[in-house]
Steps between C-alpha positions, in 0.01 A plus 500: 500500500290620229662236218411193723142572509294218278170604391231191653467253230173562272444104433349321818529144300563336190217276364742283279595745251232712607597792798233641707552835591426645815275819303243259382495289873492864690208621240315138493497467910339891495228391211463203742429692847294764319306243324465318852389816662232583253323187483422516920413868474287369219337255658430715818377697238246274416659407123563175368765332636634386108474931403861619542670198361310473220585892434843437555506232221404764274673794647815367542617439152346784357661739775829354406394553092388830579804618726748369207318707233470792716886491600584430073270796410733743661829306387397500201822640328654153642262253373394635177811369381498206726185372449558154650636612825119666543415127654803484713384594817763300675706729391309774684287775420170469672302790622268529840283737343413318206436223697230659726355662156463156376377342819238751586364457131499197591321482813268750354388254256484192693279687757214545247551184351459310873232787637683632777600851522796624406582732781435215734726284339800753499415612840568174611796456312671882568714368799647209343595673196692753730618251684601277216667796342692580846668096497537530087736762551751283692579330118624848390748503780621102407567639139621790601287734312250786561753685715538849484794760503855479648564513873783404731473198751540773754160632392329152486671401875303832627213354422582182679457253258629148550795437299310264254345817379774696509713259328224406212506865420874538428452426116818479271741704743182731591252562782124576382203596714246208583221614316351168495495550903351772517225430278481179660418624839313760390266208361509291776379838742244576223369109565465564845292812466311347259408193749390741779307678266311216449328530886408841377265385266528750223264483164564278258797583268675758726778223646590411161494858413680580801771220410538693171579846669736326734706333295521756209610732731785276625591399145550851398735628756673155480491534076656805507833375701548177244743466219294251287182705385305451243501845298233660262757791421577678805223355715563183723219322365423337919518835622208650202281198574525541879374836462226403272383187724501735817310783362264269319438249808426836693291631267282170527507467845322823526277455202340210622436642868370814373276314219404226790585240225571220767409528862584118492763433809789289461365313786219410308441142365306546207652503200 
């Protein structure tokens, strides 16, 4: 049975010569929704209506540039001597970590340039990352890639997957664990405690804080069960900055409660 299975076809539709793969449809629809999401939290929020597209036209491309250099940094013994695959990223090679670095710099900036505060801004913005994030990962599972170790279909049956999953995991005569799956719907339950955290009404910062823990914590269990790392020697580079960003975001949270730097609620509409 095994030989018959056909992995789902990658391209949704040809543009001419031009083929649209599902990856960048699956990641575009989840930068849609997020982006969709943020702008009516922000304007119950009482921001501009115009704020989070006008981020995202900045934080878009430079996530993307940032994510590519971040993934080339730690291939580097690749593209040193292939220097003009570095702007290839069609080819693949684009890292989620590099492109939160270079969004959050981002956001950072455009903040104090538009005189809102930050925290407010990512706040606001924490549960459709997450939720982004949790759809994005579906394009992994059209290419095929970000799958972890070996397993039999008996293993992936116990865990009552439809056969679409199970069959889009049997890669060149081999089952692989769904990583992307997990991590996917470890996202998607991290979105929904992040939206009932909202009614909580914490201080400012701590649900984008919060988003930070959550998700790191995910990414490192899920890191360490992948086959496609990026390595700085023996450290899975995803698994060293999970660690970082949850002891860090911790650190913060409790900084800034015991300091009293913001008793600002999320609830609140001032900027």
């Amino acid at each position: 049975m095994n030989e018959n299975i056909q992995p789902l076809n990658p391209i949704a539709f040809s543009l001419g010569p031009i083929p649209v793969h599902w990856y960048g449809i699956i990641i575009g629809s989840g930068l849609a929704l997020a982006l969709y999401l943020a702008i009516r939290e922000g304007d119950r929020r009482g921001l501009p209506k115009d704020t989070f597209a006008d981020l995202m036209l900045w934080a878009i491309p430079i996530a993307i540039i940032s994510a590519r250099i971040y993934y080339v940094i730690f291939e580097w013994d690749f593209y040193k001597n292939n220097l003009g695959a570095i702007p290839q990223i069609w080819n693949g090679g684009i890292a989620i970590h590099g492109a939160l670095i270079g969004s959050v710099l981002t956001a950072y900036v455009f903040a104090k340039k538009r005189g809102i505060s930050f925290w407010k801004l990512a706040d606001i913005a924490a549960p459709s990352i997450i939720l982004g994030q949790a759809i994005g990962r579906w394009g992994n599972f059209m290419n095929q890639e970000a799958h972890g170790g070996e397993v039999s279909r008996a293993f992936l049956e116990n865990l009552h997957l439809p056969d679409f999953i199970i069959n889009q995991m049997y890669i060149n005569g081999t089952y692989y664990h769904p990583t992307f799956l997990y991590e996917s719907i470890w996202n998607l339950a991290g979105f929904i405690l992040l939206i009932l955290l909202r009614r909580v009404n914490l201080r400012r910062g701590e649900m984008f804080l919060t988003y930070v823990i959550w998700y790191s914590v995910g990414r490192f269990f899920v890191e360490g069960m992948r086959t496609d790392s990026l390595m700085l020697g023996s450290l899975r580079m995803a698994q060293t900055i999970s660690i970082a960003l949850i002891i860090g975001a911790i650190a913060i949270l409790i900084y800034r409660r015991v300091a009293r730097i913001s008793e600002t609620r999320y609830l609140a509409q001032e900027n």
